[in-house]
C-alpha positions as CSV (number, residue, x, y, z in Angstrom):
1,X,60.1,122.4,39.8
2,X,63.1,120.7,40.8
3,X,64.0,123.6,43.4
4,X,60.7,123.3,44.9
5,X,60.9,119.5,45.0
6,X,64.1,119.9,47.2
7,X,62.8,122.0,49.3
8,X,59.5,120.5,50.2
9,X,58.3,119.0,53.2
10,X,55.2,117.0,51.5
11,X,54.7,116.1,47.7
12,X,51.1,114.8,46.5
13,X,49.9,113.8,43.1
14,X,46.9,115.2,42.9
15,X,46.2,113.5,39.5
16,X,47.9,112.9,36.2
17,X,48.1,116.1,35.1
18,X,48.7,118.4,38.7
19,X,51.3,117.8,41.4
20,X,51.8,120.1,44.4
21,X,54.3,120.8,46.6
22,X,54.1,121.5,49.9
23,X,56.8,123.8,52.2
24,X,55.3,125.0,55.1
25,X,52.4,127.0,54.7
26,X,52.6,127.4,51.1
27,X,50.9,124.8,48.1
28,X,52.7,125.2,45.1
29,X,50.8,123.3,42.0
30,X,52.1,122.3,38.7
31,X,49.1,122.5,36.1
32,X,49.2,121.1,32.6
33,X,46.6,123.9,31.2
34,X,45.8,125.2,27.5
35,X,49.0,123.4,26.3
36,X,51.3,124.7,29.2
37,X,52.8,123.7,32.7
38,X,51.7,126.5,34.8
39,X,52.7,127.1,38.2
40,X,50.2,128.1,41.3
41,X,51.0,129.5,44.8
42,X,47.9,128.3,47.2
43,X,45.9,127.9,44.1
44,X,45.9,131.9,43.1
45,X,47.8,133.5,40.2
46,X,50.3,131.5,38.0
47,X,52.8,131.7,36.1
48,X,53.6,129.9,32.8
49,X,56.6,127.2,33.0
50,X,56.7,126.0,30.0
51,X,54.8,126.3,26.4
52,X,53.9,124.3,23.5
53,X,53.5,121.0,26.0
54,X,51.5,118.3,23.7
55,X,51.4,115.8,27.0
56,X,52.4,116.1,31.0
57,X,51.5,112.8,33.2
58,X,52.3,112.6,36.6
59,X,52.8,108.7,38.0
60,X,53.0,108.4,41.7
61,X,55.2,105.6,42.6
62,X,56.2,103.6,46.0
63,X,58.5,105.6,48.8
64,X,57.0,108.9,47.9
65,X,58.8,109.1,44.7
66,X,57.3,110.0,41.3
67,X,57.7,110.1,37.6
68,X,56.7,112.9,35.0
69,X,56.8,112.4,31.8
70,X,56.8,115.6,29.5
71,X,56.2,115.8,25.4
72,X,56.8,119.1,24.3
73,X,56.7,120.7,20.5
74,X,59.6,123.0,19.6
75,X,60.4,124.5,16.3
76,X,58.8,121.6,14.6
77,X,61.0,119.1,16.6
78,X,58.6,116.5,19.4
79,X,60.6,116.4,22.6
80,X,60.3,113.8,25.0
81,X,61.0,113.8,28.8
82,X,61.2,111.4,31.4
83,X,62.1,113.0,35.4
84,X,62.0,111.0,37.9
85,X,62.5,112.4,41.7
């Protein structure tokens, strides 16, 4: 995600679970689905990101800058990210 966040032209937060990416004339999406971030090209196919995701929020904040916040479950352990970009 972060690859494709430095490398975009245009980012949108579509709402608080999906935020796309935009580099040229490709959309690439970030889904929270079934209890995983999945990621879209032009809203076809996807590929998993990340499993066992309990919560994924996407906050849109002034000057085009955004935070996502991320609780995941791994081996019994809650883990709790904040990113902003």
């Amino acid at each position: 995600m972060i690859k494709d966040y430095k490398e975009t032209k245009k980012v949108t937060v579509i709402n608080h679970n999906i935020i796309k990416f935009q580099k040229g004339d490709k959309a690439y999406y970030y889904k929270f689905k079934n209890n995983k971030i999945i990621k879209e090209v032009n809203n076809s196919g996807n590929i998993t990101m990340l499993y066992n995701v309990m919560t994924f929020n996407v906050t849109e904040l002034n000057n085009d800058n955004f935070l996502l916040d991320i609780k995941l479950q791994d081996k019994g352990e809650t883990i709790e990210k904040t990113l902003y970009f």
